[in-house]
Residue, then its C-alpha position, 0 to 999 in steps of 0.5 A: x463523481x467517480x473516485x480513483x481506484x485505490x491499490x496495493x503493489x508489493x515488491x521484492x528488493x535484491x536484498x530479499x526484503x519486501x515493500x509496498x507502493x500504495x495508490x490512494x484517490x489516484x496518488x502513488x506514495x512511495x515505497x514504505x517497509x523492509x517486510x521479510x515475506x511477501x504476506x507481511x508487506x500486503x497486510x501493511x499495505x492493506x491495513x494503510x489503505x483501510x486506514x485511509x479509507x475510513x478516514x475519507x469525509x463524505 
């Protein structure tokens, strides 16, 4: 059995701020965070999904 591919997108709002949409086992979660730059929004994104990864049962 194959997994979902997991992602990270960011986005830039009109008010400047960045955000990051996350898709876990074929689920996309909201957007989460008001970043100020475009690299803070990935690192969280990232850091949530490796958060979640290690989390997984085998």
């Amino acid at each position: 059995m194959t997994q979902a591919p997991s992602s990270v997108t960011v986005a830039k709002h009109r008010d400047g701020k960045w955000s990051f949409t996350l898709t876990f086992r074929g689920v996309t979660r909201p957007a989460s965070g008001k970043f100020a730059s475009q690299i803070q929004a990935q690192a969280a994104g990232m850091t949530m999904l490796k958060a979640l990864e290690g989390n997984k049962r085998t």
